[in-house]
N, C-alpha and C positions, 0 to 999 in steps of 0.2 A: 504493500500500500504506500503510494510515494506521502509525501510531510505534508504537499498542500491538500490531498485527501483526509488524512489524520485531524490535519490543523479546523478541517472544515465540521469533521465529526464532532470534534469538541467544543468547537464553537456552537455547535446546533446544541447538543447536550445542554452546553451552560445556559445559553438560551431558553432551553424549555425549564433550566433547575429557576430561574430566573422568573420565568412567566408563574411556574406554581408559586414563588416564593410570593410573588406581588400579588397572586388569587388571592394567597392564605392572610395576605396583611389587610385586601381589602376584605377581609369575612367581616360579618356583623359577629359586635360582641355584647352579648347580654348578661345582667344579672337580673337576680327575682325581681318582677315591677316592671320588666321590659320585652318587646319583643317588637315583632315588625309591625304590628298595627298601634301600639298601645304604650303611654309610660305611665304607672299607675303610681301616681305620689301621696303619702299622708301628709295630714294635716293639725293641728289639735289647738282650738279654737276657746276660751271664754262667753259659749252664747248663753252661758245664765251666771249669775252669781256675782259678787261686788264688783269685778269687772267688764260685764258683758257691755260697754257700751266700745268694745274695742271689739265687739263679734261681726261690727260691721266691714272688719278687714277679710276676716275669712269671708264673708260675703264677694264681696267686692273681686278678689280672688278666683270665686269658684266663675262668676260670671266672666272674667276676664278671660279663663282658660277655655270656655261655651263659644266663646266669640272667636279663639284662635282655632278649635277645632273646627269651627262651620264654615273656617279660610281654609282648610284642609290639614290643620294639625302642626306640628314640627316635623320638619323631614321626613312628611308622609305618616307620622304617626298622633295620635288622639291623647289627648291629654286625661285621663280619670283622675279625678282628684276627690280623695278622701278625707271629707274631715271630721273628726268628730268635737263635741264639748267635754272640756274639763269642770267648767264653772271656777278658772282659776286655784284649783284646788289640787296642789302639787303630789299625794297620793293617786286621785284620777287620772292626774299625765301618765304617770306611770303605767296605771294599767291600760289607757288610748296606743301608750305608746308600743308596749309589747304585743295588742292585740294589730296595733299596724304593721308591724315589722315582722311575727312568728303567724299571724293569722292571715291577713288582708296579703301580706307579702308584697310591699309596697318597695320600691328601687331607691327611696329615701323619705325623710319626711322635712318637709319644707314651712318656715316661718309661723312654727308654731309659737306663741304667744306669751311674754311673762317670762320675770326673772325665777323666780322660785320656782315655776314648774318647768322648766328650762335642766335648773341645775337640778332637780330629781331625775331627770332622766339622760343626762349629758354621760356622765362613766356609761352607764348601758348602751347608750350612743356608740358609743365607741370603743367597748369591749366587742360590739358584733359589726363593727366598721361599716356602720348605717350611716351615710351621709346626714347631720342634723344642721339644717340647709338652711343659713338667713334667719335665724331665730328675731322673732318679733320682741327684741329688748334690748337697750343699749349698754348692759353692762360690759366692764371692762376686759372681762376673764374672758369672754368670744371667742377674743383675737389673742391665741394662745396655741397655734399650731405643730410647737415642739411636745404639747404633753395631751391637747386634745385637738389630735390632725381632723378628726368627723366631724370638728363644730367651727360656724362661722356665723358670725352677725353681718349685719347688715348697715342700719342705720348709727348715724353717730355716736358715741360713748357716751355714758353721761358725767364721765368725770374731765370729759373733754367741758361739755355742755357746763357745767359750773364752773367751770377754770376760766371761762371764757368771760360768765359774770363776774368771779371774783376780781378778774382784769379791770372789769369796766368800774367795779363798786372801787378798788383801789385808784383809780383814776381820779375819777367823776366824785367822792362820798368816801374820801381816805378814811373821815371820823366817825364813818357810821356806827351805829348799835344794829347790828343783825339779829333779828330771828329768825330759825328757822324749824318748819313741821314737816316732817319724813315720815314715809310709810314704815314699818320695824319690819321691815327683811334685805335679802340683797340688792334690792333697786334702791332702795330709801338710803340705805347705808354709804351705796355705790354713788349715788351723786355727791352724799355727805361727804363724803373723804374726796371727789373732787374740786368741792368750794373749800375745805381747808386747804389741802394741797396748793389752789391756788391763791387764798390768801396769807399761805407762810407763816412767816413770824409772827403775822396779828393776825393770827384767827383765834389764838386765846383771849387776846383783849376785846376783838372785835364782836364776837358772837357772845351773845348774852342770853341766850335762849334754845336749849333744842328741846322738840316736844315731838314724840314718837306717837302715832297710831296704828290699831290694831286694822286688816280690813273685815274683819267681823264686828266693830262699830260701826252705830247704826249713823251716828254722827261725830262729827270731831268738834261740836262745837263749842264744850269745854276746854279742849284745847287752844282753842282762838282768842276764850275768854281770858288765858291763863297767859300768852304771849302778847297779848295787849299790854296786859299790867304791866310789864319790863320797861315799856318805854322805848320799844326800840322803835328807829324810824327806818329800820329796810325790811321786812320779810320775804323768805326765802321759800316759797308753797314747792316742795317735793311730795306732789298726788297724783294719784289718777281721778280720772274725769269727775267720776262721781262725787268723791269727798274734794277735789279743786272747785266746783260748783258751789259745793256747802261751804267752802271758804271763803271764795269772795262773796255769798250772800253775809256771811255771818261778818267780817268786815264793814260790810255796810252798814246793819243791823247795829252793830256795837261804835260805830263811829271813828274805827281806825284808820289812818290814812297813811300809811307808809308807803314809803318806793316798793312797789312789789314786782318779784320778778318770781313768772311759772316755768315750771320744767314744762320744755317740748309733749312727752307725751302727753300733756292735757292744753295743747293751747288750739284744740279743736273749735273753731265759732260755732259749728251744729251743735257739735254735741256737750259743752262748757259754758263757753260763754253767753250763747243767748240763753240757756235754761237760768244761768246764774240774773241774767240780765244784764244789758248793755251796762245800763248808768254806772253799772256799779262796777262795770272792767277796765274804765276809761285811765289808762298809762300804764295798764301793766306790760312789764317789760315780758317778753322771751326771746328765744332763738329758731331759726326758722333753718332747713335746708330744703325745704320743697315749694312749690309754688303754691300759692292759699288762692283756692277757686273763688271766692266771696271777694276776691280781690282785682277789681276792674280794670287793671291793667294789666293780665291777661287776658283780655278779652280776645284781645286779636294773635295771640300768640299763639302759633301753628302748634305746639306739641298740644297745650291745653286745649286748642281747639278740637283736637281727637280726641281728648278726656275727657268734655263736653257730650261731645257725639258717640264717645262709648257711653256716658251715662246714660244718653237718654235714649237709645237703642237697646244698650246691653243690660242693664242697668239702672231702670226707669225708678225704682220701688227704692234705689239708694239716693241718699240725701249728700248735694256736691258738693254744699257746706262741711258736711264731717271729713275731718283731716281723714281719718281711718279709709276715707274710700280712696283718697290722693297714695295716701302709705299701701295700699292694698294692688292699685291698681301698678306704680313705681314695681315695687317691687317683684310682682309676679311678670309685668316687664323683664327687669332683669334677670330671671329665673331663665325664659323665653331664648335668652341671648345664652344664656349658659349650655341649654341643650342643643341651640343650633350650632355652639362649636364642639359639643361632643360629637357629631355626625349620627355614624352606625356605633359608636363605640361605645355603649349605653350600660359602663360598668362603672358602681358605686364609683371604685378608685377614678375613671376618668372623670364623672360628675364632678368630683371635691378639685382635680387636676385643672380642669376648665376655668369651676367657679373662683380658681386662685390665679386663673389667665385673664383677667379683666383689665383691658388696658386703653383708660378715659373714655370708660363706655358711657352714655348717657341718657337715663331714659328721659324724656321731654318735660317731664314736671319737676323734677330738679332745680336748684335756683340756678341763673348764670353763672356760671363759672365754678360749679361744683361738681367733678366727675368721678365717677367710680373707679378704682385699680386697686388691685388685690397682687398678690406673691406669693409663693411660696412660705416665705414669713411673715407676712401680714394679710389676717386675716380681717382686714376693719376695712371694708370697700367704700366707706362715704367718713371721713373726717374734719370735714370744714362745714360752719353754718357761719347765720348772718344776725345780727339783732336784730327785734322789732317790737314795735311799741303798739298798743291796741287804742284805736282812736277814731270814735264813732262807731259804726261797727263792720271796721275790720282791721287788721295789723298794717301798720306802716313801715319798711323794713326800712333800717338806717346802718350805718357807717359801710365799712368792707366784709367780706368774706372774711371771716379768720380761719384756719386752720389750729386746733390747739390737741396736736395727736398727742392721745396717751398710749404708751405700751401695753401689753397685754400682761 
């Protein structure tokens, strides 16, 4: 057989080891929750109990995924999305969660809801390398990929979120007297240790008041009665929606007038401030990173314009005013983006591989100049908000963008 015979054999050979090689790389590759028609995600929602006025995210959610599957899906496949209720109630996560991931047999479970019910089931997350995708809470432990690679958040920290205040109060109110009222578990805490942190050395002289609640009262408004007495002139409302409503009613009632500033997850206008009442919201300060629908200048703004026309198509029975439908809609967005770069490769490890390949993605209701990216060691995809002040009835956002990342 002369050499250019031989040489020509072995080139066909390599050739064909070559072609199977590239079959076998383009195979689809599935875990449980996947396959070619379908990626079946869980979910675990608050739609009863002290915090169900945030069930309007998983709503919002499930409609949003109805709307992608009637375009024809992600790469040809249908979204199932299961969610069930905890009632906030961090024993029930547990068992939603096991009956997602050993029963339902779900490919991950995505932005489920709440600090505390979060971390009852975050080790179990990730002793069975269940991707626990976007969790619906700002705490700061999320973004902690060396010791739990399954869990990732989503929205801003919230020790970023008070560091940010304590910036502006040392600016603006160097001699303030701060109180402040916190929920008593890891969210409440978690913001707390980032207004000290950012107010350093005077946060012993500064704060003259902290007053813990349970969310099994019925009211905090003992609490309010008791942080009035102090005399201080900033308070510091770290609540959810429910009892953030009974604060600023109970404010008004009692005749307190301090600089107030609310933690992000309740500075919803649907669902806070008008139950509380306008008159009575008028300067309070928060922090924004999304765009506020109640707010008319986006009116003409092309992403909001399709958050508009998804509500009232997809979505008619949801209310645009509640932040929870903008948080709901954002985020299962960026969900969206995450699986169209998994392709066919529809395995947990690639899921979390992707959702850590974000690079200045944006979903549209975002404020300007705020993008998403993620890495391999940070897990915290949105780190920068904006101030805004509540005037009339709706927020006015002021100064710059800050960025004030915390580590995990």
């Amino acid at each position: 057989m002369s050499v250019i015979k031989k040489l020509a054999i072995l080139s066909a050979a390599f050739g064909l080891l070559a072609t199977s090689a590239g079959t076998a790389s383009a195979q689809k590759k599935y875990d449980p929750g996947a396959s070619d028609t379908e990626i079946k995600i869980g979910n675990i929602m608050p739609y009863s109990g002290p915090a169900s006025a945030y069930g309007v995210i998983g709503r919002t959610e499930a409609a949003y995924f109805k709307k992608i599957n009637e375009a024809g899906g992600v790469n040809g496949r249908k979204i199932n999305f299961v969610s069930y209720d905890d009632a906030y109630s961090p024993p029930k996560t547990v068992e939603q969660a096991r009956k997602l991931v050993e029963s339902d047999e779900v490919l991950f479970i995505f932005n489920s809801l709440g600090t505390p019910p979060n971390t009852a089931i975050q080790k179990y997350m990730n002793s069975k390398k269940v991707p626990q995708l976007f969790v619906a809470t700002g705490a700061t432990k999320w973004n902690d990929p060396q010791n739990f690679p399954w869990t990732m958040g989503w929205q801003p920290s919230y020790q970023s979120e008070t560091q940010i205040y304590a910036k502006y109060i040392l600016k603006s109110h160097p001699n303030a007297k701060i109180a402040v009222l916190y929920q008593n578990d890891d969210y409440g805490k978690d913001y707390l240790k980032g207004l000290k942190d950012g107010l350093g050395a005077k946060a012993s002289s500064m704060i003259v008041a902290e007053e813990s609640y349970e969310t099994s009262e019925p009211t905090i408004d003992s609490h309010m009665v008791k942080l009035k007495a102090t005399g201080a002139d900033i308070f510091i409302n770290i609540t959810t929606p429910k009892f953030a409503a009974q604060a600023i009613k109970k404010n008004a009632e009692i005749g307190w007038k301090p600089l107030h500033f609310l933690n992000n997850v309740s500075a919803s206008v649907g669902s806070v401030l008008k139950p509380a009442g306008f008159e009575n919201a008028q300067d309070i300060i928060s922090a924004a990173y999304l765009k506020d629908a109640s707010d008319k200048q986006w009116d003409n703004d092309p992403g909001m314009k399709e958050f508009y026309a998804f509500m009232a198509k997809d979505f008619p029975e949801g209310d645009k005013l509640d932040g929870g439908t903008v948080v709901g809609y954002g985020v299962a967005q960026t969900l969206v983006q995450v699986l169209k770069q998994c392709g066919d490769n529809l395995t947990r490890e690639n899921v979390m591989k992707q959702a850590a390949s974000l690079k200045d993605f944006r979903t549209e209701v975002l404020l300007p100049g705020i993008k998403i990216n993620t890495g391999p060691n940070d897990f915290a995809p949105i780190s920068s908000l904006q101030l805004m002040k509540f005037k009339g009835d709706k927020w006015e956002l002021f100064g710059d963008v800050i960025s004030a990342d915390v580590g995990g």
